[in-house]
C-alpha positions in Angstrom: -111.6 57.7 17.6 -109.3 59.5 20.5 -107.1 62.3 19.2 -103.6 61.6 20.8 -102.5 64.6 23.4 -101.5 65.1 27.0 -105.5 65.7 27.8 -106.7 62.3 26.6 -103.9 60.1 28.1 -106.5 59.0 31.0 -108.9 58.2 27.8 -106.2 55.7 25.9 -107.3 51.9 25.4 -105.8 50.2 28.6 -104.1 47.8 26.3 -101.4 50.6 25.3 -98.8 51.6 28.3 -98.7 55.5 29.3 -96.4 57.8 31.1 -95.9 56.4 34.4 -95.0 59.6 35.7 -96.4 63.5 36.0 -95.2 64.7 32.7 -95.3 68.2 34.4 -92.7 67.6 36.4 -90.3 66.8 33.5 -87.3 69.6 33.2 -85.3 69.9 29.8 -82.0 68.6 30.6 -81.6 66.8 26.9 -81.7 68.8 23.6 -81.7 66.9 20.6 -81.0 67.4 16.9 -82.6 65.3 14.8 -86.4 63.8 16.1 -86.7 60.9 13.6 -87.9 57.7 13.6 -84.6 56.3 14.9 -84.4 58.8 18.1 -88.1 58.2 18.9 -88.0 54.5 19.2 -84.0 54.2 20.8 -83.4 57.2 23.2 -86.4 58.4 24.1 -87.4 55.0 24.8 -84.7 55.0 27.3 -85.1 58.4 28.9 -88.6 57.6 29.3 -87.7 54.4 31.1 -85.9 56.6 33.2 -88.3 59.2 34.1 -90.7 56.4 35.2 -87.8 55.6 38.4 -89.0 59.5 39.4 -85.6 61.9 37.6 -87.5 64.3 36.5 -84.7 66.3 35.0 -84.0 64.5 31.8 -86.9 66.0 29.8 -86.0 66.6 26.4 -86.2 69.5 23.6 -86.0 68.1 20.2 -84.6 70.5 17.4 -85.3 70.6 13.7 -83.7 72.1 11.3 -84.3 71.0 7.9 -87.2 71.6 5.7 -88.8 68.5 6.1 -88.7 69.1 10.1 -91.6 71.1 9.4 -93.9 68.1 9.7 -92.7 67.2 13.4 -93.2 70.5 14.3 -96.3 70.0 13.6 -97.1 66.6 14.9 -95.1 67.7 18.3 -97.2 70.3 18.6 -101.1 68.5 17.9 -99.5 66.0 20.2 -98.0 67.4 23.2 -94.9 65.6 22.0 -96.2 62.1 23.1 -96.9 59.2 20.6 -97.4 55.4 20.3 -94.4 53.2 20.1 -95.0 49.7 19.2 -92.3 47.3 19.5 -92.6 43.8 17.6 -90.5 40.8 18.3 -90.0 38.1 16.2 -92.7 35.8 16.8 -94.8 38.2 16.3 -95.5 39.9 19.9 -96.4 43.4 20.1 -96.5 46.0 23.0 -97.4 49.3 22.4 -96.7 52.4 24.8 -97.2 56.2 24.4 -93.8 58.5 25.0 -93.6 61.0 27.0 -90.4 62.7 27.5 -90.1 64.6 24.7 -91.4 67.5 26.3 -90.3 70.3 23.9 -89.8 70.6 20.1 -88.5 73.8 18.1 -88.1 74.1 14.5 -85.3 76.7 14.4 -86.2 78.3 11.1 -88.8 79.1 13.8 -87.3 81.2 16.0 -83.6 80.7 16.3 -83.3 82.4 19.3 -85.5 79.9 21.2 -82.9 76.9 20.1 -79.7 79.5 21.5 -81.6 80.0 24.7 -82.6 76.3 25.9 -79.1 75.3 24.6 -77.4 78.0 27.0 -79.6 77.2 29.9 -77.6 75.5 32.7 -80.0 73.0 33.1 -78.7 71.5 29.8 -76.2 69.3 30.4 -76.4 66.7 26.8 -76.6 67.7 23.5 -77.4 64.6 21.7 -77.6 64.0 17.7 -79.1 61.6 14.8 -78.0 63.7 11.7 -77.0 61.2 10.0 -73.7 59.6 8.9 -73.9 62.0 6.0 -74.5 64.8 8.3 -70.9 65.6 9.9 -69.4 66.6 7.1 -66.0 64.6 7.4 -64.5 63.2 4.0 -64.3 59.9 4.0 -61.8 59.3 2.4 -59.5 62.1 4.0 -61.0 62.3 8.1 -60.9 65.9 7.5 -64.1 68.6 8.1 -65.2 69.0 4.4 -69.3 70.1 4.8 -71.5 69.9 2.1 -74.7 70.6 3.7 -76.2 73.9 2.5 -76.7 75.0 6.5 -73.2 74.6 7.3 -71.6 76.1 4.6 -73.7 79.2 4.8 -72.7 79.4 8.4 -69.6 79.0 7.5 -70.0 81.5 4.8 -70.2 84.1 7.8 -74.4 83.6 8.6 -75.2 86.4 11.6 -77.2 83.5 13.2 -76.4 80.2 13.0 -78.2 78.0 11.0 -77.1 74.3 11.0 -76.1 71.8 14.3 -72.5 72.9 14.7 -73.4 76.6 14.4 -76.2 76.6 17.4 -73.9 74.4 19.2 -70.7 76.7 18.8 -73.1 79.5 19.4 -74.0 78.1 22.4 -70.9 77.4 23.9 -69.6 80.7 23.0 -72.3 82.1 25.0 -71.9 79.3 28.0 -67.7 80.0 27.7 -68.9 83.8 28.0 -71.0 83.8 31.4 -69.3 80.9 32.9 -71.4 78.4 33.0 -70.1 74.8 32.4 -70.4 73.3 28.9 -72.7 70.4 27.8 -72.1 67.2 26.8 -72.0 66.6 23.0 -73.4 62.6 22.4 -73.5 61.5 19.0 -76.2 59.0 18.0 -75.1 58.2 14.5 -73.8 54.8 13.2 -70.1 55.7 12.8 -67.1 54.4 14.1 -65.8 56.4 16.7 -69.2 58.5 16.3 -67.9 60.9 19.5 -64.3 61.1 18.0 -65.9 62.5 14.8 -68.7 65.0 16.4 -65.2 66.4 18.2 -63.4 67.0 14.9 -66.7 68.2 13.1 -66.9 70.6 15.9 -63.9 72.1 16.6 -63.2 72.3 12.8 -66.2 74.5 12.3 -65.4 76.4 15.1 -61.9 77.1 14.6 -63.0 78.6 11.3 -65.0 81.0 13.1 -63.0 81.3 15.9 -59.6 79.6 16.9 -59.6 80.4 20.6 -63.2 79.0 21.5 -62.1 76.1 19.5 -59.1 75.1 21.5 -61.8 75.6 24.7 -64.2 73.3 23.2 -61.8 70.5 22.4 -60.3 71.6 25.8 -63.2 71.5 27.9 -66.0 69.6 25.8 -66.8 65.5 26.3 -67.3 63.7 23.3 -68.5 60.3 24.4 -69.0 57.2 22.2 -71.9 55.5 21.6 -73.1 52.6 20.2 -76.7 52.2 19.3 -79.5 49.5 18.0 -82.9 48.9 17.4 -83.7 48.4 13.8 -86.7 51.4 13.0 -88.6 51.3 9.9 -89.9 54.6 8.2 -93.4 55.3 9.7 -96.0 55.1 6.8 -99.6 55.1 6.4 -100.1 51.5 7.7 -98.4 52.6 10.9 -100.9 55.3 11.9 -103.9 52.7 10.8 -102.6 50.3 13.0 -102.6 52.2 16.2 -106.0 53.6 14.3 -107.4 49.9 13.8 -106.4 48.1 17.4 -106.8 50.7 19.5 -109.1 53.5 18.3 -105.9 56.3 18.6 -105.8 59.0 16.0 -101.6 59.5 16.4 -100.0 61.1 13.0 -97.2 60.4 14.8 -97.2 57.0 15.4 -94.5 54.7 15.2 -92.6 50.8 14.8 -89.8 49.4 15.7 -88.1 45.8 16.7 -88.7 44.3 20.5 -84.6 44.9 20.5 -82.9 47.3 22.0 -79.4 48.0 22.5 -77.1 51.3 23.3 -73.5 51.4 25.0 -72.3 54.5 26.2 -68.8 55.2 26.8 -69.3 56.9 30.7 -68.2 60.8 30.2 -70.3 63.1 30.9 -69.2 65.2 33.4 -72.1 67.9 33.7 -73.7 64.8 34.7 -76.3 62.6 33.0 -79.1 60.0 33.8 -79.0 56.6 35.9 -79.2 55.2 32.1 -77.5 51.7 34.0 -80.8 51.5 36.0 -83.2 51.0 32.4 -80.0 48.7 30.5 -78.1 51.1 29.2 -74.3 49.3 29.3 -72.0 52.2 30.5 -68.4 51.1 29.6 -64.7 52.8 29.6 -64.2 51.9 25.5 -67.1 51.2 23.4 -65.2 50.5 20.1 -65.4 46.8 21.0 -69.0 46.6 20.5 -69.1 49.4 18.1 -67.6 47.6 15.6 -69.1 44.7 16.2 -72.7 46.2 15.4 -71.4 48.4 12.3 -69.8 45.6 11.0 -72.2 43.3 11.3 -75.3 44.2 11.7 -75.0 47.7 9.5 -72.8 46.4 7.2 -74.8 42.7 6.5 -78.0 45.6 5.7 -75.8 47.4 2.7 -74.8 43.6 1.9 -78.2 42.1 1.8 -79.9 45.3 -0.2 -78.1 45.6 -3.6 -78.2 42.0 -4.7 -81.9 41.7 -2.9 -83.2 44.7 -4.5 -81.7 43.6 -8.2 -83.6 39.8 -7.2 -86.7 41.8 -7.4 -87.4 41.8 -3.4 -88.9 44.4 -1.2 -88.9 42.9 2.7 -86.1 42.5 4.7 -87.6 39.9 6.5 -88.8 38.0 3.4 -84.7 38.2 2.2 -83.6 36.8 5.6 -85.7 33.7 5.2 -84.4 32.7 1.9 -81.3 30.2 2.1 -79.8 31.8 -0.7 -79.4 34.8 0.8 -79.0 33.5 4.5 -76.1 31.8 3.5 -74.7 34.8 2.0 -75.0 36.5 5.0 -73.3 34.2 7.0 -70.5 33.8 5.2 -69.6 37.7 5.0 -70.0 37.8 8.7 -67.8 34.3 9.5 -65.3 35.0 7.0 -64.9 38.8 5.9 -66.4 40.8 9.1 -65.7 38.6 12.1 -61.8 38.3 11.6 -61.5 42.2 11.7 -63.2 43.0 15.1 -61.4 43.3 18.7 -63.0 40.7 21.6 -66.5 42.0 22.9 -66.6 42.0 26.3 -69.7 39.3 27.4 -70.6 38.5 23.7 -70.4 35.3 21.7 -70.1 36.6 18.2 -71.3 33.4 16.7 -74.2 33.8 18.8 -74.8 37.3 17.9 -75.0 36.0 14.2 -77.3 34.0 15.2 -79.6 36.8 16.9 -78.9 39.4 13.9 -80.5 36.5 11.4 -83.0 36.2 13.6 -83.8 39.8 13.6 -84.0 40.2 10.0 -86.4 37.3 9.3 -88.9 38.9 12.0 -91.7 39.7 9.8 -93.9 41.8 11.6 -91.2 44.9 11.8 -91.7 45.3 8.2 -88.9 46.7 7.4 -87.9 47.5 3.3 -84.9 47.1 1.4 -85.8 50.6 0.2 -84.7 52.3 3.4 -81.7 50.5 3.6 -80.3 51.6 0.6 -80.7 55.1 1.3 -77.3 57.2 1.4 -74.9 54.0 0.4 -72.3 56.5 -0.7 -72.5 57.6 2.8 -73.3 54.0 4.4 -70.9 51.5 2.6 -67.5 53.9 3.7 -68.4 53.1 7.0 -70.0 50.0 7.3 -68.5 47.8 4.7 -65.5 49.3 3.1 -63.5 49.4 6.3 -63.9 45.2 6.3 -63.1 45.0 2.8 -59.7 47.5 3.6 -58.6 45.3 6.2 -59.3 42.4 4.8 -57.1 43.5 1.7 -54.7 44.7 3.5 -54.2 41.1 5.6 -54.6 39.2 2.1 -57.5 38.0 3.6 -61.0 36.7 1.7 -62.8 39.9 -0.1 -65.2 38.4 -2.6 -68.8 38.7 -0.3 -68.0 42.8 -0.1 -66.7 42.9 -3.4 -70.3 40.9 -4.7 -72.2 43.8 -2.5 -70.1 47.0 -4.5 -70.6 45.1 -7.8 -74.4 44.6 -7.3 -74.7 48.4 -5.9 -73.0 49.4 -9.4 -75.3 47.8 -10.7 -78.4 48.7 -9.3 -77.3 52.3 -10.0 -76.9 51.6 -13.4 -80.3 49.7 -13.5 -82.7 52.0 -11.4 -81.5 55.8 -11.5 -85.0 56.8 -10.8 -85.2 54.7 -7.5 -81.8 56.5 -6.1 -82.0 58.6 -3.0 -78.0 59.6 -2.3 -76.7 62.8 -1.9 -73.9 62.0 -4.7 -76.5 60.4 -6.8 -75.7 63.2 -9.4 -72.0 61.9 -9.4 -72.7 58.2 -8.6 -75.5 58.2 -11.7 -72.6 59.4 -14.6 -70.1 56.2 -13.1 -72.1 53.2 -12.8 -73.5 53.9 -16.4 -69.5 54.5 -17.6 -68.9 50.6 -16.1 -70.1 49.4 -19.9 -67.2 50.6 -21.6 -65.1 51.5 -19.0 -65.0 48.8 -16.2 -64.2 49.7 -12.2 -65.5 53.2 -12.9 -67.0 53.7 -9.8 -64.0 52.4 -7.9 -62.5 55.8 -8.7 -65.1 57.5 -7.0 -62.4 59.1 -4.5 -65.3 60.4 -1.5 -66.3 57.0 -1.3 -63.5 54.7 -1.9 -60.6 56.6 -1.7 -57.4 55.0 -3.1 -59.1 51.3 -3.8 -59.3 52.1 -7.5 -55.6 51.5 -7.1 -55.8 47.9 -5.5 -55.5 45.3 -8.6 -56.8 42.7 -6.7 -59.8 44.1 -5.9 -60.3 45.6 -9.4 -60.1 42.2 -10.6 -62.7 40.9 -8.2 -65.0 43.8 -9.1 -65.2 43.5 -12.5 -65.6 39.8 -12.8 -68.5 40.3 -9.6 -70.2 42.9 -12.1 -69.8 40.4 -15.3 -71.1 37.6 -13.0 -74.2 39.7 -11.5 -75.2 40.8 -15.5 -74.7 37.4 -16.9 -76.9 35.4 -15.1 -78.5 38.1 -12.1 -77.9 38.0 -8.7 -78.9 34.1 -7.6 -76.4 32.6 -9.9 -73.6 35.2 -8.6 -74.1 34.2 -5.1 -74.4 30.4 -5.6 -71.0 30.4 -7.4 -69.5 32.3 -4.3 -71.2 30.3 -1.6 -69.7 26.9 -3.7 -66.5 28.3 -4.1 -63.6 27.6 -1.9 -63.1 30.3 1.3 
């Protein structure tokens, strides 16, 4: 068994791809919150594309923050940063690579002075994040800066060094405004609408309580850029690492899965400059909320629609959900009839064709990918994937009833499996969804998630008799009547 670090690469079964490129020459010129599963397999995938054309200053210097981040620390640090990738398509194909470019890692409870110094170093020029949807602490249901994250409001509690993402990176900047030297880019990674729109207003909000005038700099002199990204990344388990362990005789704690597919659009703004991400498929476009929408709304939003009901069948596999008719036909018909009508025209894409590819995806068994992960965080999820269709929608008089099943069956699965919850709100979700039996549309008038819809009649309507249809005779039965049912 060979341990997995920069001094065994030459030792690696042939079979698995390795930096084709001198590591040593790599220069930080990324820093990066958030090193999970998500970043590993989507932009360092790409930046180590790109290192292998010979840039050598696009190395990158992952930061964690959290608790849990602990554990990377660790794993960065046995490893050199480097671990195996193995991408699986949907007949089954596998190719398996180690990644190199992540060339640094800090865990800032660490040394917080470390994260301040590679961040004010000119030769960082992108700040990129995957904190989650959850993590930029803007209200739904208001679009303003309302943090509930322990870090930030300690920060913003007056901390004497910073703690969470937007303190470093208003730190930073204060320092970079201070000597002169030219401010990063900020990139968000996250699957939101607008994602750089909302990194600016996170931003300058926590700044501007700490200091108005470097706020008006930062919104002044600071690019935002959109992104869109994609490549569907199961959580790493114990059968990841005993795969690499089993077919190729690597010891990687590390280790990693994802899909063959691979998608990210960038809106082009980065003026301290940036990688030739066009040369490794990167599309670099003026707008990117085209195919932004297209992806939350179809393929984020079809994941939140497939999980409740799913998950209340009894199922565990994405892929073994996507195969099912039942279900499959479900699918389809929130994405011809409820999704589809609400997007703008996507430059280059056929959307019925991109249907096609997303079902496709699913059903690819060998990503094994769980309903479980996908119903992490709904009460952050569902305001941005799903209820934005379903607003629209209402607000057209258009059809409603495939988002209204998918609210109705998360009800109940938090009324049915408390335990199995993993939400933020969970403590405020729990208290509704069990108030449903004597008081119906309870959890409509959960404001942070769905603002004034408690208010809609029609859609009250819809939810209740989806949530009397789900416990009567379970979620099969529901969706059969609404597949049969007139559009």
């Amino acid at each position: 068994m060979t341990p997995l670090s920069a001094a065994t690469l030459d030792r690696l079964d042939p079979r698995v791809a390795t930096p084709a490129y001198d590591r040593s020459a790599l220069r930080v010129g990324i820093v990066h919150f958030g090193v999970g599963g998500f970043h590993r397999s989507h932009q360092q995938a790409y930046l180590d594309a790109v290192a292998a054309t010979g840039e050598t200053g696009w190395g990158v210097c992952g930061v964690g923050l959290l608790p849990q981040d602990a554990a990377t620390r660790d794993a960065a640090q046995a490893q050199d940063g480097l671990y195996v990738l193995t991408s699986c398509a949907p007949d089954g194909t596998r190719q398996s690579r180690v990644i190199g470019t992540l060339i640094r890692y800090l865990f800032a409870p660490d040394d917080p002075a470390a994260v301040l110094e590679v961040l004010t170093a000119a030769s960082t020029r992108i700040v990129s994040l995957t904190i989650t949807e959850g993590g930029y602490g803007i209200d739904d249901a208001t679009g303003e800066f309302d943090p509930h994250d322990e870090l930030t409001r300690r920060d913003l509690a007056g901390a004497t060094q910073p703690h969470s993402a937007f303190g470093y990176l208003t730190e930073a900047l204060r320092r970079r405004r201070a000597s002169g030297t030219a401010p990063f880019t900020v990139l968000s990674c996250d699957n939101m609408e607008g994602n750089g729109q909302v990194a600016r207003k996170a931003l300058v909000s926590f700044a501007r309580a700490r200091d108005p005038e470097l706020a008006r700099w930062i919104e002044a002199a600071v690019s935002f850029p959109c992104s869109m990204v994609d490549r569907i990344t199961p959580v790493p388990t114990a059968s990841t690492r005993e795969a690499v362990r089993a077919d190729f005789g690597i010891d990687d704690r590390w280790a990693l899965q994802s899909e063959s597919f691979i998608q990210w659009v960038v809106e082009d703004e980065f003026p301290a400059g940036r990688p030739d991400l066009a040369s490794v498929g990167v599309q670099l476009v003026p707008d990117v909320e085209p195919y932004e929408l297209m992806k939350l709304r179809l393929l984020n939003a079809s994941h939140q629609a497939m999980s409740y009901p799913a998950l209340l069948d009894g199922r565990e596999w994405v892929h073994d959900v996507c195969r099912d008719p039942l279900f499959v036909g479900f699918l389809r018909r929130y994405m011809e009839t409820e999704a589809i009508p609400t997007l703008h025209p996507v430059p280059g894409v056929d959307l019925a064709r991109y249907c096609d590819e997303l079902i496709e995806r699913f059903a690819g068994e060998a990503v094994r990918d769980t309903l479980a992960r996908l119903a992490v965080d709904a009460s952050d999820r569902l305001p941005k994937f799903l209820i934005p269709v379903l607003r629209q929608q209402l607000a057209r008089g258009g059809p409603i009833d495939c988002c209204v099943l998918v609210l109705a069956a998360w009800s109940r699965y938090l009324e049915s499996n408390p335990g199995a919850v993993v939400d933020r709100r969970a403590a405020d979700l729990l208290p509704l969804a069990a108030q449903e039996r004597t008081r119906p549309g309870a959890l409509l008038e959960f404001t942070p998630v769905f603002g004034d819809l408690a208010a809609d009649r029609r859609l009250v309507s819809a939810y209740v008799a989806a949530r009397e249809a789900l416990g009567n005779g379970g979620p099969r039965l529901a969706i059969q009547a609404l597949l049969e049912a007139r559009t």
